[in-house]
C-alpha positions as CSV (number, residue, x, y, z in Angstrom):
1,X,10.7,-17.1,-16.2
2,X,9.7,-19.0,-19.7
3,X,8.8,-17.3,-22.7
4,X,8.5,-20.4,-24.3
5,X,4.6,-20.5,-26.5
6,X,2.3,-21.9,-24.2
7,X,-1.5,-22.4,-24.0
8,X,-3.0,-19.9,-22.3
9,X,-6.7,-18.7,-21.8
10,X,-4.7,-15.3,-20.6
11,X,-1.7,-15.1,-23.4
12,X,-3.7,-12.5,-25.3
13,X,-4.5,-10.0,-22.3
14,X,-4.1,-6.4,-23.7
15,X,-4.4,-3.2,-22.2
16,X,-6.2,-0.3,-23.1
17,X,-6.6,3.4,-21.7
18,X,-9.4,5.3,-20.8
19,X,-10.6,7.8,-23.6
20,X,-9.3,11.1,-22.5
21,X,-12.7,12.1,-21.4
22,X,-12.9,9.3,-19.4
23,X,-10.1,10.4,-17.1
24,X,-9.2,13.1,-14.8
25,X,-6.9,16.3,-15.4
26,X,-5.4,18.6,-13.2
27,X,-4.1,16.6,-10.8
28,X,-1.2,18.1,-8.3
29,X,0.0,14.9,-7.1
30,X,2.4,15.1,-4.3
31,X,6.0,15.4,-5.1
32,X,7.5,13.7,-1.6
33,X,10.3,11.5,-2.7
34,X,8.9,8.6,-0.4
35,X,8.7,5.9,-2.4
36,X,4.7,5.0,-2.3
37,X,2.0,4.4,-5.3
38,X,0.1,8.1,-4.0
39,X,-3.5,6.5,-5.5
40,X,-5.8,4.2,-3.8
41,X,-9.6,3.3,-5.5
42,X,-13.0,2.3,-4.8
43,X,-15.7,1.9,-6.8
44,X,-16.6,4.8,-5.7
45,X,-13.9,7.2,-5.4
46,X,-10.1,7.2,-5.9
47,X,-7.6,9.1,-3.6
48,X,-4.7,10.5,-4.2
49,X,-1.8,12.1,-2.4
50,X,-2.1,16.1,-3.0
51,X,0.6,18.7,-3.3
52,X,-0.5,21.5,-0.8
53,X,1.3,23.9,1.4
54,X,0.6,24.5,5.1
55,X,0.5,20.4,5.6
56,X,-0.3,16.9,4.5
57,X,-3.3,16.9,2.3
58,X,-5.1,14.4,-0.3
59,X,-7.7,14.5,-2.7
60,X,-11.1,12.2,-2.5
61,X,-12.4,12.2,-6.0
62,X,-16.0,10.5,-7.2
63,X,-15.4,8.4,-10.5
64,X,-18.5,9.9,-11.5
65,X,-16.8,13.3,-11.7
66,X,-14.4,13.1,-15.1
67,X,-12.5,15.8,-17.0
68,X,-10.6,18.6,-15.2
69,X,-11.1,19.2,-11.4
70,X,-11.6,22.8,-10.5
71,X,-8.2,24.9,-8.6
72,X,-10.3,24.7,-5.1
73,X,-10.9,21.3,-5.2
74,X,-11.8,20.5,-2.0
75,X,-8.8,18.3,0.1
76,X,-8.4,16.2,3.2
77,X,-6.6,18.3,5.2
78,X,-5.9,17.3,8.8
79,X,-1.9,16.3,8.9
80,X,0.5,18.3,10.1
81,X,2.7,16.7,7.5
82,X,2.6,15.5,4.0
83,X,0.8,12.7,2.9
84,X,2.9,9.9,2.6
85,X,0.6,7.5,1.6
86,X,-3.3,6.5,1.1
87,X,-5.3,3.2,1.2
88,X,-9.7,2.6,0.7
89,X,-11.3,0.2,3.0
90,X,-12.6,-2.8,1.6
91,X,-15.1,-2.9,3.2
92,X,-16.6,0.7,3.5
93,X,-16.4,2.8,0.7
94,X,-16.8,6.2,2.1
95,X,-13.5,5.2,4.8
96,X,-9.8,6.0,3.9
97,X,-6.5,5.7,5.8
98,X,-3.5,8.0,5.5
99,X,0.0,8.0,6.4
100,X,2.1,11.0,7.3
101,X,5.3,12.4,8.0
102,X,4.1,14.0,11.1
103,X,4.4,10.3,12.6
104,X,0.3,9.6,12.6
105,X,-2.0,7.8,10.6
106,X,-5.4,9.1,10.4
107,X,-9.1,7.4,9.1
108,X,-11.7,9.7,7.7
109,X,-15.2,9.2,6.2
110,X,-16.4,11.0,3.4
111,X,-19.4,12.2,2.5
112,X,-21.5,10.0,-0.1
113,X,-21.6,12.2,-2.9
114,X,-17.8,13.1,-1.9
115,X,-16.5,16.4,-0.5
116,X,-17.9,20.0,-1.0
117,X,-15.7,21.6,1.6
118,X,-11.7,20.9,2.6
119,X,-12.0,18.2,5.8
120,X,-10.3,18.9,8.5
121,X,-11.4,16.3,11.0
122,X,-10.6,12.9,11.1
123,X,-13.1,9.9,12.8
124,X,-10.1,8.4,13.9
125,X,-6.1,9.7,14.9
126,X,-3.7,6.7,15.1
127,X,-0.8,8.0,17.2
128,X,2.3,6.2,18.5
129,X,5.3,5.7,15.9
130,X,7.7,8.0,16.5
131,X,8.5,9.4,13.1
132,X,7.0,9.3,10.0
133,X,4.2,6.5,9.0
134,X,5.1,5.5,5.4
135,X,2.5,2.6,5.1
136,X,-0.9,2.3,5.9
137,X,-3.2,-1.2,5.1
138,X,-6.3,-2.3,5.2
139,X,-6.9,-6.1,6.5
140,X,-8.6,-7.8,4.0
141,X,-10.6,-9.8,6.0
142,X,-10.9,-8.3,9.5
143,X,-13.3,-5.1,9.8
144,X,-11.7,-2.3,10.5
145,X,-8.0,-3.7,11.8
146,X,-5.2,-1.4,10.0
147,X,-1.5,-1.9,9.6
148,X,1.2,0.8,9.7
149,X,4.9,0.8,9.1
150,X,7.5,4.0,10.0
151,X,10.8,5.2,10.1
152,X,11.2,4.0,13.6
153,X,11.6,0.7,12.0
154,X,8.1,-0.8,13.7
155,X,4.8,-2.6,12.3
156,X,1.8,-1.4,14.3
157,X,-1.6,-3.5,13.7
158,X,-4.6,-0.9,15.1
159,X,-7.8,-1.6,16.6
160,X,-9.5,1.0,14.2
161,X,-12.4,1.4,16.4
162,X,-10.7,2.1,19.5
163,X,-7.5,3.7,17.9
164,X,-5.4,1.7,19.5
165,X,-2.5,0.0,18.6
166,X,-2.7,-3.8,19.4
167,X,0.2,-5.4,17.9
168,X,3.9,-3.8,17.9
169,X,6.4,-5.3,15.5
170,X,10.2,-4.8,15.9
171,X,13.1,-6.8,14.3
172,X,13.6,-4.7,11.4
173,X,17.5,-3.1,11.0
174,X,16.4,0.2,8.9
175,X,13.3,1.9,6.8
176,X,10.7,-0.1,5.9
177,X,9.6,0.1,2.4
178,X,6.4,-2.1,2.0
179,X,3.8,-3.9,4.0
180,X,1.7,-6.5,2.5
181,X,-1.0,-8.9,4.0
182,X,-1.6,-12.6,2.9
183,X,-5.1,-13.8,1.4
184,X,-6.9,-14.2,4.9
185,X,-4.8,-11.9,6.7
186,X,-2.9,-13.9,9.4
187,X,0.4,-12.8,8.2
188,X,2.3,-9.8,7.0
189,X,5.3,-10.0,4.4
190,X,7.7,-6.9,4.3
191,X,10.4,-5.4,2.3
192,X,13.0,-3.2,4.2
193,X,16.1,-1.4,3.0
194,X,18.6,-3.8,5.0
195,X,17.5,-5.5,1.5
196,X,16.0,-8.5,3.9
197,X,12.1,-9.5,3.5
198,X,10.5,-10.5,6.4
199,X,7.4,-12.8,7.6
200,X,5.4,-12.1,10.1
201,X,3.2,-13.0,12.7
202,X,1.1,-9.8,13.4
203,X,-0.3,-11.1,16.4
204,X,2.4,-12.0,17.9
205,X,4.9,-9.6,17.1
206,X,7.4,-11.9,15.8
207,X,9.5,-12.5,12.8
208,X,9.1,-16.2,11.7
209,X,11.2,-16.2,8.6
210,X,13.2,-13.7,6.4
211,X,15.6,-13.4,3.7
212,X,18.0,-11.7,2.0
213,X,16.2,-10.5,-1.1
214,X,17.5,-7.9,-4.0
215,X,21.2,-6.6,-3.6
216,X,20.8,-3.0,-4.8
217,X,21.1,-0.1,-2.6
218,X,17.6,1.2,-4.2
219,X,14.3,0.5,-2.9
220,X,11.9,-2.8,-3.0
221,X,8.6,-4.3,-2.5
222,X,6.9,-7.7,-1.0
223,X,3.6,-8.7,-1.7
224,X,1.8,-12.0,-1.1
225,X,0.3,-13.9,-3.8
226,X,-2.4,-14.7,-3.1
227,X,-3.7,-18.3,-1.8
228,X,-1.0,-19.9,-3.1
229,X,0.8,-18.4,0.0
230,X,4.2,-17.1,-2.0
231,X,6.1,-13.9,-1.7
232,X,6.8,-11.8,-4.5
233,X,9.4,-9.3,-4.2
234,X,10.5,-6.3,-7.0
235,X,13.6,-4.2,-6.8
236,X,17.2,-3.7,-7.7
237,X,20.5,-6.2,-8.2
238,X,24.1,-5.0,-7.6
239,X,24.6,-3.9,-10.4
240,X,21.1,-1.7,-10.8
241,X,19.1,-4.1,-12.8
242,X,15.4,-4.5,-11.7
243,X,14.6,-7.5,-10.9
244,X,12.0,-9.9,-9.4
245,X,12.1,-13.0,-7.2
246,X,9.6,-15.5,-5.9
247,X,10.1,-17.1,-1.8
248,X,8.4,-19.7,-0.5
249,X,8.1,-18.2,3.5
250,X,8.4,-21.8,4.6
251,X,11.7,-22.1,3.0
252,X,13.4,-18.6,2.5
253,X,17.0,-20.1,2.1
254,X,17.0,-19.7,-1.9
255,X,14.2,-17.8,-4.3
256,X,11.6,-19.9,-6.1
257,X,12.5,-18.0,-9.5
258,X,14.6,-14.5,-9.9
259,X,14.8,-12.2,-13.4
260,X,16.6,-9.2,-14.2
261,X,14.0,-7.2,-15.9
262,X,15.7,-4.3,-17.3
263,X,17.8,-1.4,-16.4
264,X,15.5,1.0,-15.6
265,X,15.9,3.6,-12.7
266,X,12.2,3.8,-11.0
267,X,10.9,1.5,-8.5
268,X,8.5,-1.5,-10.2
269,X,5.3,-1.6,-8.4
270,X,3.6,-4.8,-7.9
271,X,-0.3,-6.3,-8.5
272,X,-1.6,-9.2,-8.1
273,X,-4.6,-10.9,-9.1
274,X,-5.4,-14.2,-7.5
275,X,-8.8,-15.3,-10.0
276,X,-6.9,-15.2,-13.1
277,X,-3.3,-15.8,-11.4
278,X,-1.6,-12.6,-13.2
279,X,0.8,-10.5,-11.8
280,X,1.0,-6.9,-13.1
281,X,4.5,-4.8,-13.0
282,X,4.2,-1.4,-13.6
283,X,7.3,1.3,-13.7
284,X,7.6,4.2,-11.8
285,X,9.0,7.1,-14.1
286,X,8.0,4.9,-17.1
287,X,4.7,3.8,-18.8
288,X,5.3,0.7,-19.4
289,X,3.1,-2.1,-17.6
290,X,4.4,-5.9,-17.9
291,X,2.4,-8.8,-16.7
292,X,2.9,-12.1,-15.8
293,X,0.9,-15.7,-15.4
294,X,1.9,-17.7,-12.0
295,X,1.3,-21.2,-12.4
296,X,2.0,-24.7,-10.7
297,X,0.9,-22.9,-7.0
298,X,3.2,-20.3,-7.5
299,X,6.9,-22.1,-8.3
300,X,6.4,-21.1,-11.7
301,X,6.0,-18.0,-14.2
302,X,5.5,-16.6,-17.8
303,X,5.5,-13.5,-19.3
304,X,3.1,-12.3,-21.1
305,X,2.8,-9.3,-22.6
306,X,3.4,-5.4,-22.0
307,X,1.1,-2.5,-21.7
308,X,3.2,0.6,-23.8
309,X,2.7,4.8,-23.1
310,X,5.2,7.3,-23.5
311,X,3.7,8.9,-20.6
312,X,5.5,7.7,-17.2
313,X,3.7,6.6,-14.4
314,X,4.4,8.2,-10.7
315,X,1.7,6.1,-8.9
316,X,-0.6,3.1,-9.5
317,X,-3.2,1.4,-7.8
318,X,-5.5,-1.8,-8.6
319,X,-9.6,-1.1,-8.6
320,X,-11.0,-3.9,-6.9
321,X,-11.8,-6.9,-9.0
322,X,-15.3,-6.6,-8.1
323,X,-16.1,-3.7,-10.0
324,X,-14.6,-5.0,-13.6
325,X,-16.7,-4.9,-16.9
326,X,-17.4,-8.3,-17.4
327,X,-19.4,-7.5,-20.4
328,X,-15.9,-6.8,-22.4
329,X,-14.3,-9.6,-20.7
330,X,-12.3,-7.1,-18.6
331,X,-10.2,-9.0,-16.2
332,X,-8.2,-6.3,-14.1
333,X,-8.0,-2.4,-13.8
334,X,-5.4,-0.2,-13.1
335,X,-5.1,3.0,-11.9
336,X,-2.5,4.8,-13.4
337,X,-1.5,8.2,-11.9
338,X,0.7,10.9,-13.4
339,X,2.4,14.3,-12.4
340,X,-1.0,15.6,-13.3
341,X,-3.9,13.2,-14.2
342,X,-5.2,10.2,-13.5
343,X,-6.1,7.4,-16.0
344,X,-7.6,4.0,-15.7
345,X,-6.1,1.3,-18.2
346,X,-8.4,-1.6,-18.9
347,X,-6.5,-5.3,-19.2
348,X,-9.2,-7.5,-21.2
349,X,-9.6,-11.3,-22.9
350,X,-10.4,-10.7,-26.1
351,X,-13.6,-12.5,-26.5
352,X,-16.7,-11.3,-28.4
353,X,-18.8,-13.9,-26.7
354,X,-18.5,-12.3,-23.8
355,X,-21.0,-9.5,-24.5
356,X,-23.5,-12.3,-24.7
357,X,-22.6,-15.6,-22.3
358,X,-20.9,-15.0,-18.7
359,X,-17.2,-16.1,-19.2
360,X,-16.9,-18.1,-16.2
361,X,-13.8,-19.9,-17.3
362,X,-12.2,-16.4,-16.5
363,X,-14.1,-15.3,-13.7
364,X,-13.8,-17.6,-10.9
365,X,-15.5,-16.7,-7.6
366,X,-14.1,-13.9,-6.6
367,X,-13.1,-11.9,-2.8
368,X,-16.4,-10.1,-1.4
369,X,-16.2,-6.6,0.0
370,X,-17.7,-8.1,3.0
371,X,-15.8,-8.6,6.3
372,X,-15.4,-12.1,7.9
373,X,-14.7,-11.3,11.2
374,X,-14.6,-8.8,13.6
375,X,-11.9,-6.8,14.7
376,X,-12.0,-8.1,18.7
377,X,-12.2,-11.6,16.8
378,X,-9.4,-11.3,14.5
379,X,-7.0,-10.0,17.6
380,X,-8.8,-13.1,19.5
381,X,-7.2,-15.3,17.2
382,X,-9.9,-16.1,14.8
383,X,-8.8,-16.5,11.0
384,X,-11.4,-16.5,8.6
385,X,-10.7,-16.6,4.4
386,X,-12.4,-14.1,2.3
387,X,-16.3,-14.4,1.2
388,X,-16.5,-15.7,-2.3
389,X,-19.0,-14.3,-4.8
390,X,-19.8,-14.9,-8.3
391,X,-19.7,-11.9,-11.2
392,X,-21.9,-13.3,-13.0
393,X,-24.4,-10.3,-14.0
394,X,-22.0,-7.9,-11.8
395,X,-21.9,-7.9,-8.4
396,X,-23.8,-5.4,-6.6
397,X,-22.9,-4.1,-3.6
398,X,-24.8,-3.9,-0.4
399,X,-26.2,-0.2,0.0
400,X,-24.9,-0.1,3.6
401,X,-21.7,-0.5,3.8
402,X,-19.7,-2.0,6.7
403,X,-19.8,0.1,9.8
404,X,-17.5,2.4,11.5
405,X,-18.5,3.2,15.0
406,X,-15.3,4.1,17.1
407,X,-16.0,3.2,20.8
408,X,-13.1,5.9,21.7
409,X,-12.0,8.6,19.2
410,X,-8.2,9.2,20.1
411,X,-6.7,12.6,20.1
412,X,-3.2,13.6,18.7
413,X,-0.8,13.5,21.8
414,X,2.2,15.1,21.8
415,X,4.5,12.3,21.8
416,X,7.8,13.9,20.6
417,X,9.3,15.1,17.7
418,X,8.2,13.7,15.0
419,X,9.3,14.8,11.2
420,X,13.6,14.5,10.5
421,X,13.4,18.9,11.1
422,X,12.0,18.2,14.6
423,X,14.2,15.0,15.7
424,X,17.4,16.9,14.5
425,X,16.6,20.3,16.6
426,X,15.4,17.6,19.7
427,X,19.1,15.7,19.2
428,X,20.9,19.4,19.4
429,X,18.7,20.4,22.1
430,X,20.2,17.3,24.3
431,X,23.6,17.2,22.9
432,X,24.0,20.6,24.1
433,X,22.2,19.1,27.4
434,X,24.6,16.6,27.8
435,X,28.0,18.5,27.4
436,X,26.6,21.5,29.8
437,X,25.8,18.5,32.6
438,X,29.2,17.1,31.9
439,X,31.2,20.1,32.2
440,X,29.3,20.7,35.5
441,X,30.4,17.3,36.4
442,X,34.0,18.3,35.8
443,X,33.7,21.3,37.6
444,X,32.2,19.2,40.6
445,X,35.2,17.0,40.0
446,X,37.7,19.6,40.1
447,X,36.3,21.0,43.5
448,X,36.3,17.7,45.2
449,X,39.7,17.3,44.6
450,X,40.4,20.9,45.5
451,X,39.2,19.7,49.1
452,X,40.5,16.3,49.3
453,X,44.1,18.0,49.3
C-alpha cells in the first residue's frame, strides 16, 4: 500500500454519524461468539441478530422507526437455534435469509410496514447441512438463488423457490468463515480456518484455485472486488498482526499486495464499493473504520483516511448504494451495530456543488435492485452482469418488488443431530453402541472356540 500524496477525487472522504436521534437504541444484539457482522439493511428495514432465550431469533426494524425500540419488540422467531447470521434480498425488500445453529437456513417475508406480532413461520425452510449454517448470501444477480456455508465444511447454492439445494460444494479441510460472490455471480470466493481461500465454481461444485492466505490461528474473510475480478482477504499473520492481501484467482501462487495493519484483536470486516473503487475496513471490538482506493484494476492500493469512535463496533453492514444521499455527495453508508444500538455513519465528498448539479464524476452507473435472470436460468448456466442505473435525481424503486412464489414450501426434516450438544450425545450414544457389539463379538468368539476344542 502507498501513502504517498496523490490526486484523488476520493482523498477527502469523511465520515460522519447519524445524530443520536437518528439512530436506534435498545438493541440486544446477539452475543454468539460466531464470528459474523449480525446486521444486514435495506432501504427499507435493517436486521439484526437478537439475544433471546428459548431459540434463534432476530429483529426486522423499519428505518422509519428511530429512537428506542420498545422491550416486546416483536422478533423472527422460528429457529430452534441462535441466529448465526442475516442477509436482505436485493431484490425484494420485505425477504430476509437467516442462518442457524440448529443446521437450517430459513427465508421469511415481512409485512410492509414491518412486524406487529413475533413471526414464527418461515416461507421457506432450507434443510440439509448437518450442523450449524454460519453463512447465508444472496446472489446478486440471480432471483431468488441463496448460498450457505456450515460446520460440515460444505457450500450449498439453493433453489429458493423450491427449497432445494442445487449445488453441493466440498474441498474444504475445516470451518468456513466467509462466503462471498463475484460481480455477476458465477463464482464464489471463501475464507476457511485451514487459513486457505478458495475459488469456486458454484455450479459445478469444484474448487478451481486456492491459496494459502493469512498465517494466524484467528479468523478471516474473502470478498470479491468487484468487476475487476480480485480477491480481497482480512485477517491475522503469525505473529497476530491484522493484515490484508489482494489475489488475483487466476494466479493465486503469490498476493497482489499484503499490509500489516495493526495489532488489534477483533476480526476486520470488509466492504467494498465498486462505483467509486473504495474499500472500507471496519474493526470488530473497535470503532475505528479505515478505507482504501483500489486502482490500476485492482494490483494496486492507497489509504485514505480513518473514520474515529471510542465506541467499538460488534457488527457492520453496507446499505445499498442505491439508496445514498446524493444531494450531500454521500458516496457509501455503513451500518454500524453495537452491544446495544444501531447507528448509520455517512462517508461523503465534500462538495457544496453537489446540492445544486448531479456529481456524476462520482456517481457512475450504478448495480440495479433488479434481477437479471432467473433462478432455473442461472442453474441452466446463464450469466448475466448486473442492470446499471443512473442516480441522477435518486433512484426510485419499483413499487413491486421482485417475487417470491415457492413452487414447494419444504418442511424441517429431522436429519440428525444438529447443534455441537446434540452431535456429542449422538457420538456417546454410538460409542457406547459400538463397544457393547464388540464385546458381544468377543463373547461370540470365545464360544466358538469353546466348541472348536
Amino acid at each position: 500500500m502507498s501513502r504517498v500524496v496523490r490526486q484523488s477525487k476520493y482523498r477527502h472522504v469523511f465520515g460522519t454519524p447519524q445524530k443520536p436521534e437518528n439512530c436506534y437504541t435498545d438493541i440486544r444484539l446477539s452475543t454468539n461468539q460466531w464470528d459474523s457482522n449480525y446486521v444486514t439493511a435495506n432501504t427499507k428495514f435493517f436486521a439484526v441478530c437478537w439475544e433471546a432465550a428459548g431459540g434463534g431469533s432476530f429483529a426486522v426494524v423499519p428505518w422509519v422507526q428511530k429512537g428506542k425500540l420498545k422491550a416486546d419488540y416483536p422478533l423472527v422467531s422460528g429457529h430452534k437455534g441462535p441466529v448465526l447470521d442475516v442477509d436482505a434480498n436485493p431484490f425484494n425488500d420485505y425477504l430476509f435469509a437467516s442462518a442457524s445453529e440448529d443446521g437450517t437456513a430459513k427465508i421469511w417475508k415481512v409485512p410492509e410496514d414491518g412486524l406487529t406480532e413475533t413471526m414464527r413461520d418461515p416461507v421457506q425452510n432450507l434443510s440439509g447441512h448437518k450442523r450449524k449454517v454460519g453463512n447465508v448470501r444472496w446472489h446478486p444477480t440471480a432471483n431468488n438463488v441463496l448460498a450457505t456455508s456450515s460446520t460440515d465444511y460444505t457450500v450449498k447454492v439453493w433453489d429458493v423457490e423450491k427449497g432445494a439445494a442445487k449445488c453441493h460444494v466440498d474441498g474444504h479441510a475445516d470451518i468456513i468463515q466467509s462466503i462471498d460472490w463475484n460481480y455477476e455471480g458465477s463464482l464464489i470466493a471463501t475464507a476457511c480456518k485451514d487459513k486457505k481461500i478458495r475459488i469456486i465454481d458454484p455450479r459445478t461444485g469444484q474448487v478451481v484455485s486456492e491459496a494459502a492466505a493469512h498465517t494466524g490461528v484467528k479468523g478471516s474473510r474473502a470478498m470479491f472486488l468487484g468487476r475487476t475480478e480480485k480477491v480481497f482477504t482480512v485477517g491475522f499473520s503469525r505473529t497476530s498482526d491484522r493484515q490484508y492481501a489482494i489475489w488475483d484467482p487466476s494466479n493465486m501462487g503469490t498476493a497482489l499486495a499484503q499490509e500489516n495493519i495493526d495489532t488489534g484483536s477483533g476480526l476486520l470486516m470488509p466492504f467494498f464499493d465498486p462505483d467509486s473503487s473504495i474499500i472500507f475496513l471496519a474493526g470488530k471490538g473497535d470503532g475505528n473504520i479505515r478505507y482504501y482506493e483500489l486502482t490500476d484494476n485492482g494490483s494496486k492500493i492507497y489509504f485514505l483516511s480513518q473514520y474515529q469512535s471510542n465506541v467499538p463496533a460488534r457488527g457492520m453492514a453496507y446499505y445499498p448504494k442505491y439508496g445514498v444521499d446524493v444531494g450531500s455527495c454521500e458516496i457509501s453508508r455503513l451500518i454500524k451495530a453495537t452491544t446495544t444500538g444501531i447507528e448509520p455513519i455517512s462517508f461523503n465528498v465534500p462538495r457544496k456543488e453537489g446540492l445544486d448539479v448531479f456529481q456524476d464524476d462520482i456517481y457512475p452507473p450504478t448495480a440495479a435492485p433488479e434481477p437479471t435472470t432467473t433462478a432455473e436460468e442461472w442453474f441452466g448456466g446463464k450469466t448475466v452482469p448486473p442492470k446499471q442505473i443512473s442516480l441522477e435525481g435518486g433512484f426510485v424503486a419499483r413499487e413491486r418488488p421482485a417475487d417470491f412464489n415457492p413452487t414447494e414450501v419444504k418442511s424441517v426434516e429431522d436429519e440428525g443431530p444438529a447443534s455441537e450438544k446434540e452431535l456429542r450425545a449422538e457420538w456417546r450414544k454410538q460409542k457406547d453402541r459400538i463397544a457393547f457389539l464388540e464385546s458381544e463379538l468377543a463373547k461370540k468368539d470365545a464360544l466358538l472356540k469353546n466348541q472348536g476344542n
